[in-house]
C-alpha positions as CSV (number, residue, x, y, z in Angstrom):
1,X,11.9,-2.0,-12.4
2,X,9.7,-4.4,-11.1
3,X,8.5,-5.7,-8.0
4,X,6.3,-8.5,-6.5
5,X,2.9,-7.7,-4.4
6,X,1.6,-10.1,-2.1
7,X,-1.1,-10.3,0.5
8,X,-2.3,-13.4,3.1
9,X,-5.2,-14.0,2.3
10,X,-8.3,-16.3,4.0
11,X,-8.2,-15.3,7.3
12,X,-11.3,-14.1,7.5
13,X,-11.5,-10.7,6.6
14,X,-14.1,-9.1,3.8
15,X,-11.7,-7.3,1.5
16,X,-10.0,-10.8,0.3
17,X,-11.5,-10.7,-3.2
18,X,-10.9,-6.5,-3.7
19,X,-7.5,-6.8,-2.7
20,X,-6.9,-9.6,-4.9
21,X,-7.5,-7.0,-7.6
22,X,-4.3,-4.6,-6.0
23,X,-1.8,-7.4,-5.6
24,X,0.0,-10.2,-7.8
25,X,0.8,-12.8,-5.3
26,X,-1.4,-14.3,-2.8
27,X,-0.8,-16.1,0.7
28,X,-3.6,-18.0,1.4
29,X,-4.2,-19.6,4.9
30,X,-4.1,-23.7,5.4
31,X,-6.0,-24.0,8.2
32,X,-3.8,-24.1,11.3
33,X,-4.0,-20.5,12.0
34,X,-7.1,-19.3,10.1
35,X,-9.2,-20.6,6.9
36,X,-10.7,-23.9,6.7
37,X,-11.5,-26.0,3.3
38,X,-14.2,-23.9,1.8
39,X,-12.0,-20.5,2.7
40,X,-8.9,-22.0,0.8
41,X,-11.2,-23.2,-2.2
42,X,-12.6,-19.9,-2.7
43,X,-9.4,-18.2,-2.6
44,X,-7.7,-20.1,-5.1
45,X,-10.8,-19.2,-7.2
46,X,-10.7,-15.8,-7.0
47,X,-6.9,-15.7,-7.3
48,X,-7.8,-17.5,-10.2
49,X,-10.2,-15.0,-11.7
50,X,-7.7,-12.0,-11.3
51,X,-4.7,-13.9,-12.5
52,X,-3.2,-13.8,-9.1
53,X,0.1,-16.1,-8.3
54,X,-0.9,-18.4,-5.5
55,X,0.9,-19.6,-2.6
56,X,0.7,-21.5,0.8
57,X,0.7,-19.6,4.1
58,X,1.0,-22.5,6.4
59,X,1.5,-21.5,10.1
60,X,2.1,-23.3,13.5
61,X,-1.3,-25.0,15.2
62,X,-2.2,-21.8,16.6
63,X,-6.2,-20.9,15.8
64,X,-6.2,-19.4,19.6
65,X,-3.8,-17.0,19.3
66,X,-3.3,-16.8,15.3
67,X,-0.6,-18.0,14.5
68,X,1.6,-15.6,16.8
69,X,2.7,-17.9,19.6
70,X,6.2,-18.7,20.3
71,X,6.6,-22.5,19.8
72,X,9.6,-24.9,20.2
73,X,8.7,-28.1,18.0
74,X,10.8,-30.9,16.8
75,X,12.2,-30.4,13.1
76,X,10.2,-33.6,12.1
77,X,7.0,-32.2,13.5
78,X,7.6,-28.9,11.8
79,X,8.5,-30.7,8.2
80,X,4.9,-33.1,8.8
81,X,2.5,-30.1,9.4
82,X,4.7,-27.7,6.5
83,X,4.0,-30.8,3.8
84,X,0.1,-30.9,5.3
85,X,-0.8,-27.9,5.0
86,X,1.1,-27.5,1.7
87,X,-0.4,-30.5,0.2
88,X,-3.8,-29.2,1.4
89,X,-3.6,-26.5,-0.5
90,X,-1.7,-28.0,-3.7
91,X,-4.6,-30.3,-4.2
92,X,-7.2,-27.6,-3.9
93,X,-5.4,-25.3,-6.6
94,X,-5.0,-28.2,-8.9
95,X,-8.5,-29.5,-8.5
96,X,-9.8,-25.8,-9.8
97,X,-7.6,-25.7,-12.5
98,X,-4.8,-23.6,-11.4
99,X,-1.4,-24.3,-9.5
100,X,0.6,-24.0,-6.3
101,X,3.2,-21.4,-7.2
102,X,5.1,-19.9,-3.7
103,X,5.0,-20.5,-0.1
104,X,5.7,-18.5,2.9
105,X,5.4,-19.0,6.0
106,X,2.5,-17.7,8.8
107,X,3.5,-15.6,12.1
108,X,5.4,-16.8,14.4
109,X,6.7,-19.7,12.2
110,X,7.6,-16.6,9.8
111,X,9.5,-14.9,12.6
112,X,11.2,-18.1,13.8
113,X,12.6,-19.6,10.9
114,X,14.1,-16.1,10.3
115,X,16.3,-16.9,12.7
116,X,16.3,-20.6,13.6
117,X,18.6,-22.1,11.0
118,X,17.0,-25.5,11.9
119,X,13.4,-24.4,11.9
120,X,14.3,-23.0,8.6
121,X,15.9,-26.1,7.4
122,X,12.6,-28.2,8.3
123,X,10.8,-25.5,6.0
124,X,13.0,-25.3,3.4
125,X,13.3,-29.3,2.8
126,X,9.2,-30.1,3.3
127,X,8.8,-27.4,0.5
128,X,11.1,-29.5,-1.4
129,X,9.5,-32.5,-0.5
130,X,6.1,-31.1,-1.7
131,X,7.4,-29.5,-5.2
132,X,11.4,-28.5,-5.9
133,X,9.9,-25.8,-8.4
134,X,8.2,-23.9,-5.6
135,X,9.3,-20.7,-4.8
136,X,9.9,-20.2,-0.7
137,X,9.3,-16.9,0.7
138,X,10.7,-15.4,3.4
139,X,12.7,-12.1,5.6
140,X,14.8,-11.1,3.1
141,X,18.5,-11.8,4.1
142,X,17.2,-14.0,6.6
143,X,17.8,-18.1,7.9
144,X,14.8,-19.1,5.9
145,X,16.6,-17.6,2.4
146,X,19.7,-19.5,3.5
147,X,18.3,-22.7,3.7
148,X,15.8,-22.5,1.2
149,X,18.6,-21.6,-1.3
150,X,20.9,-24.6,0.3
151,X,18.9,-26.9,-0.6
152,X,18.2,-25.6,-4.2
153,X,14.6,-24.0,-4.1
154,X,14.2,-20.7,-5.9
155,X,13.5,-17.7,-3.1
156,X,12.1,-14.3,-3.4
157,X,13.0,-12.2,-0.7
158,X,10.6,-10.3,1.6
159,X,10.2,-6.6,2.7
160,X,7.4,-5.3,4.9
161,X,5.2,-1.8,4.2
162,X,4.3,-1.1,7.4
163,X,6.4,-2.8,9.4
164,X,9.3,-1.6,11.5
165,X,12.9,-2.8,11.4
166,X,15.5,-3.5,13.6
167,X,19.2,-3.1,13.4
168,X,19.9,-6.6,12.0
169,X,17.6,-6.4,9.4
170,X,14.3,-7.8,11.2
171,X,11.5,-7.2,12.0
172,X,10.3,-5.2,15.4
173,X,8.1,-7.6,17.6
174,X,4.6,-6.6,17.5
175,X,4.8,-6.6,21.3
176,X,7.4,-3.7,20.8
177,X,6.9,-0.1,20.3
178,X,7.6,1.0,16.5
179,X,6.3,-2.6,15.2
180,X,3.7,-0.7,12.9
181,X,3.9,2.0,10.9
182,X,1.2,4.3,11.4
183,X,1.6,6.9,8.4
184,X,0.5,5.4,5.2
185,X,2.9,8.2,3.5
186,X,6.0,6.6,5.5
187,X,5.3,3.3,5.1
188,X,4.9,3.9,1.5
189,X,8.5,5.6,1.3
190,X,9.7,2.6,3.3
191,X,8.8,0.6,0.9
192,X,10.3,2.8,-2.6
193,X,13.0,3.5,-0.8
194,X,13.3,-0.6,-0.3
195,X,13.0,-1.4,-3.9
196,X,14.7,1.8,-5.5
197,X,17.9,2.1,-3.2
198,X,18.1,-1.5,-1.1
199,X,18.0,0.1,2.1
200,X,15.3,0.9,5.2
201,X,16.0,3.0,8.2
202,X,15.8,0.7,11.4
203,X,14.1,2.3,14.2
204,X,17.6,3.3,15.8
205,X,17.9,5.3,13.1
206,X,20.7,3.2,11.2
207,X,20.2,2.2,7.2
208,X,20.2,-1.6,6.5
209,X,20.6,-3.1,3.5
210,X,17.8,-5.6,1.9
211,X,17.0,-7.2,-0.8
212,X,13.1,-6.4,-1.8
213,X,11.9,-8.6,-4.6
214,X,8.3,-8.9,-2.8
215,X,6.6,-6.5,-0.8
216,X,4.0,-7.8,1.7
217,X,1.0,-5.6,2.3
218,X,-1.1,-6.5,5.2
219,X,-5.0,-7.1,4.4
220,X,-6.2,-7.3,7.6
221,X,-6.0,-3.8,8.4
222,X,-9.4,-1.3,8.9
223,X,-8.2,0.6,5.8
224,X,-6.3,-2.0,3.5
225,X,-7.7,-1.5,0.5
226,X,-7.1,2.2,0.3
227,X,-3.4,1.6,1.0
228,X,-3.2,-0.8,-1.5
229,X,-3.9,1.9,-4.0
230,X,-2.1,4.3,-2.5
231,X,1.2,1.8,-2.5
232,X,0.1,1.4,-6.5
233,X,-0.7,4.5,-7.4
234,X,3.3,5.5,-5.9
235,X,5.0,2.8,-7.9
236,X,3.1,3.8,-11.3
237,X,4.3,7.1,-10.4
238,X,8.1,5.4,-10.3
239,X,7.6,3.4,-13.2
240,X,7.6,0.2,-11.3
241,X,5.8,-2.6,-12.6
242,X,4.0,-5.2,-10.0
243,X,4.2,-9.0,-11.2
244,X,4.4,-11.6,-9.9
245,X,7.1,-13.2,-12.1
């Protein structure tokens, strides 16, 4: 069995480069919610070094608030700032010798085009746009895998660690109680149960299906980097391989 690992990346925090070494895919900020130039350089670089897939994280202009404020802009404003910060980035991997792999979305953009069909549509066609062979990902069994796949990009669908669910299959507001889970040892059984059996227990209590092909582990947390070795440790355990193929 295997299993995607990915992390956003170049937002600022100091474990970027040792949690490079834990995952196989990384998100890497484009500036409209964190990073800048120089952060999304040395991202790709290190990514680079530790044969890590890279991908886009673009968000909506939100620096105040990071990338977590509700937003209703036009689909052509959307698509604009998508092919902007993905072109950003493009051009950064290719100038250091590597390449643009995945995207997924920041946030609130995340969250939105989960469930905005024409928010997701706006994604889905500026990551076109940008490069058909890019891989878009996003909330697995979600808007943004709908549109994505209608208009012919590959996806890889999303599950969260340490994140709650709801009934429907998304995810618990962080402004909500049970948005976060607290216990490393339930968020990592979460997450096998995820990949091994399709399924997560919603906070009601109920068992939704999902698909996990990527699991997203936060990096921005006080003890990251312990989890992440916790989270690998459990999947050697259950013979499942992390790639990022």
């Amino acid at each position: 069995m295997k299993v995607d690992l990915n992390a956003d990346l170049g937002e600022g925090c100091e474990n970027d480069r040792a949690l490079l070494q834990r995952v196989s895919s990384a998100n890497i900020a484009c500036g409209f919610h964190a990073g800048d130039a120089q952060t999304m350089q040395q991202s790709v670089l290190w990514a680079l070094e530790f044969g890590v897939a890279i991908g886009a994280h673009p968000s909506f202009p939100d620096r105040e608030n990071f990338g977590r404020t509700k937003m209703q802009l036009s689909p052509e404003t959307v698509y604009a700032q998508m092919v902007y910060q993905i072109g950003a980035l493009q051009a950064i991997a290719r100038s250091e010798g590597g390449k643009l792999v995945h995207v997924k979305p920041h946030g609130m953009l995340y969250n939105q085009s989960a469930q905005e069909p024409e928010l997701a549509d706006a994604i889905a066609r500026a990551v076109k746009a940008v490069d058909p062979a890019l891989i878009l990902v996003g909330l697995a069994g979600s808007e943004s895998i709908r549109a994505a796949e209608a208009v012919g990009l590959t996806t890889r669908q999303e599950v969260f660690a340490d994140r709650g669910y709801q009934d429907d299959g998304s995810l618990v507001p962080r402004s909500q109680p049970g948005a976060l889970v607290e216990s490393d040892q339930q968020a990592i059984a979460q997450t096998l149960s995820m990949i091994q059996q399709g399924k997560v227990r919603s906070i009601s209590g109920e068992w939704v299906s999902v698909k996990a092909e990527t699991v997203c582990l936060h990096g921005d947390g006080a003890h990251a980097l312990a989890f992440a070795s916790q989270l690998r440790e459990a999947f050697a355990q259950q013979q499942i391989t992390v790639t990022s193929c």
